[in-house]
Phi, psi and omega in degrees: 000141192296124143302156181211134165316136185227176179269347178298305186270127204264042183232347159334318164236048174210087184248028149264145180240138178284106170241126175218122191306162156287111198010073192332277201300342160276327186302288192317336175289321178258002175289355162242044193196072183298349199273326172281352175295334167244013172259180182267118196234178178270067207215122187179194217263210161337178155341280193264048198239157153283162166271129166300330183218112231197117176271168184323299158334295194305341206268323158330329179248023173077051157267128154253157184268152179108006192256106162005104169336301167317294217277337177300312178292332171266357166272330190222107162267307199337331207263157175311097166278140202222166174262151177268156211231084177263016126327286204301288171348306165282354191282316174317305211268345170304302198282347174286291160340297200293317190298347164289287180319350178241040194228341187211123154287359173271099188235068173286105186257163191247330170184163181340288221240043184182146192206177180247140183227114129288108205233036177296312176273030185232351162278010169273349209235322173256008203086182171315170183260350156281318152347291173323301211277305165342301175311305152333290188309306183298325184276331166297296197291317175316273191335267250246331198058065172204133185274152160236170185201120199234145176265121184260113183208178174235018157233157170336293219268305178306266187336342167267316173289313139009332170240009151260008147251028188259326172306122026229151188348091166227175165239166184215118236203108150246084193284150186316326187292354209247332231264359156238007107351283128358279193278281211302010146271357185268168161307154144285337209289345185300345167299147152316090187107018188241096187313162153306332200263010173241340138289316153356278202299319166316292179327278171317317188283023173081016192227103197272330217263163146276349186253354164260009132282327177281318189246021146257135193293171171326303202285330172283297181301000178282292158279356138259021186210353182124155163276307208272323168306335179308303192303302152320333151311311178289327199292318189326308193303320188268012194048052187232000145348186174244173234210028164218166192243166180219087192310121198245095168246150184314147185303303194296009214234066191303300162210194202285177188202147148231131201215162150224121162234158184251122140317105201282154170296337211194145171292150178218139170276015195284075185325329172277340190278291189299331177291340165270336180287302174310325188278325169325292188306314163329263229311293156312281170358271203263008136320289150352308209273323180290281126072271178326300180095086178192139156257195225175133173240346182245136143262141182266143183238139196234146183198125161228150179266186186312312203281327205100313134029096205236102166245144142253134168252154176199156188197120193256115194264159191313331172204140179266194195232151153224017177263152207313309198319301232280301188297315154331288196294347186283297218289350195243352153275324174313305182288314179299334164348309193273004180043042171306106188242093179108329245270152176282120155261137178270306219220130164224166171190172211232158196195130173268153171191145172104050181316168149210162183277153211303314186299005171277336200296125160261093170299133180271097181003116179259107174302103211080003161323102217289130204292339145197148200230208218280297157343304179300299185308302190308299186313305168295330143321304164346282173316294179328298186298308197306315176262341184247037174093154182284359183268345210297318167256146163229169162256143180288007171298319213281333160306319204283012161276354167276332202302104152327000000 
């Protein structure tokens, strides 16, 4: 049944959403590494380098990213510095990106770790825009195991402050009757976009407030900050900004990509444990991609050992693909590849990337081919999941892993 608006839920007119991870770069650091979630932790560069990152603990003794390593270290000694791994980090934030894309194609990202969502044509088919953002979180946290916090508003800059008061991962909701409510107790300096040196000139002029702002005309703020900031300043106060997006991808997103991985409960050495796991991602993968309508031509293989230890592979096939066998078989030569004898795996995945839409693909004929193959098959498994749930086909290697 069509979700449909209602009065309970006040985010029905607040369809842009702010999603901005939680201390991205430490969240990703510490995400296979349970011993590190409550202590205070690091992540940046040398001695003398600054922080990139900082987790919640840490931020309890005033670590911020941007602070001198040094200084970081004498605010906090207790906390765990770790180096940034910005593979892992980008690996991260591409499959977080594809999972905004598959909820809205309007995606405006503002950097590796935060993005803008219009998700006005996507509530007939997913809910409400509060609904939307639940969804967003939970599908992040299942996927990737890295928390987010979305602003539900109904302009840019009230959707950002909106997930900075949602931090760490909650939603926060300013349907329009709330939003000077909202806004006009804060600093100004707390506007979107609103610099030190520009709150500074607020300040001289007597105006602390966002709500003491709002109710100085135009023409003043204008001759004291400039006309077009002025003028832009007023809509900020009044949350009357702007309310369309210009879909955008992050600098790092050479292209499109889909991926999955798992973390094993216990490390293993089972050559047979991991060959089940890869056709399990495969499987996810490119179930995701056909969805999508989208192939792939390289695949990538991700493998971390017991140490923490991180390798990729990756082998760019003659055409792409989205059938499971294919991508499975690549991700699982790749690995025998590595001639591992023994060797402990904590995490492994699997990953498509140099998407194109599937209808561009010219598959090349096979002569005596069978009239339908592992494409026919992968769609009806397909049909199957969609109506009876995602368990109703497995392949049966993928059973013997329930087998007590």
């Amino acid at each position: 049944m069509t979700p449909t608006p209602g009065p309970v839920d006040p985010s029905w007119d607040c369809p842009i959403l702010h999603v901005d991870m939680d201390a991205f770069y430490a969240s990703v650091a510490t995400r296979d590494r349970p011993d590190l979630q409550s202590v205070p932790v690091v992540v940046g560069g040398g001695h003398r380098g600054v922080v990139l990152a900082a987790n919640y603990p840490a931020r309890r003794f005033g670590v911020r990213s941007g602070l001198p390593m040094t200084r970081a270290r004498r605010m906090c000694p207790e906390a765990v510095v770790l180096p940034p791994d910005f593979g892992d980090v980008e690996s991260v934030s591409s499959s977080v990106m594809e999972i905004f894309r598959q909820v809205t194609p309007v995606v405006e990202a503002v950097s590796i770790d935060e993005a803008f969502l219009d998700v006005s044509g996507s509530t007939r088919r997913l809910g409400s825009p509060r609904r939307i953002a639940e969804h967003v979180r939970a599908r992040v946290a299942d996927e990737q195991r890295v928390t987010c916090s979305v602003g539900v508003a109904g302009s840019v800059s009230v959707a950002k402050l909106a997930s900075r008061r949602a931090k760490p991962d909650g939603v926060v909701v300013v349907p329009p009757r709330e939003v000077t409510g909202f806004l006009h107790p804060l600093d100004v300096g707390e506007l979107y976009g609103v610099g030190e040196k520009t709150r500074e000139q607020l300040h001289r002029l007597g105006l602390r407030t966002v709500g003491e702002v709002a109710h100085t005309p135009v023409a003043t703020l204008q001759r004291g900050i400039g006309a077009a900031a002025g003028a832009h300043l007023h809509h900020l106060a009044w949350g009357t900004d702007r309310r369309t997006l210009t879909p955008r991808r992050a600098t790092h997103e050479p292209d499109r990509s889909m991926g999955a991985e798992e973390t094993f409960g216990r490390d293993t050495d089972d050559p047979a444990v991991v060959g089940r796991e890869l056709l399990r991602l495969a499987a996810k993968v490119t179930s995701r991609m056909r969805a999508a309508g989208v192939a792939g031509r390289t695949v990538v293989l991700r493998v971390r050992f017991a140490d923490f230890t991180t390798i990729t592979r990756s082998r760019t096939l003659p055409d792409a693909t989205d059938v499971t066998g294919e991508v499975h078989g690549t991700a699982a030569a790749l690995y025998d590849a590595l001639g591992l004898q023994r060797a402990r795996i904590r995490l492994v995945g699997v990953r498509v990337e140099g998407l194109v839409p599937r209808e561009q693909v010219q598959r090349q004929l096979v002569l005596g081919a069978r009239e339908r193959g592992w494409e026919d098959a992968d769609r009806a498994v397909d049909a199957a999941a969609s109506r009876f749930g995602g368990g109703a086909v497995r392949r049966a290697t993928l059973l013997q892993g329930d087998r007590p």
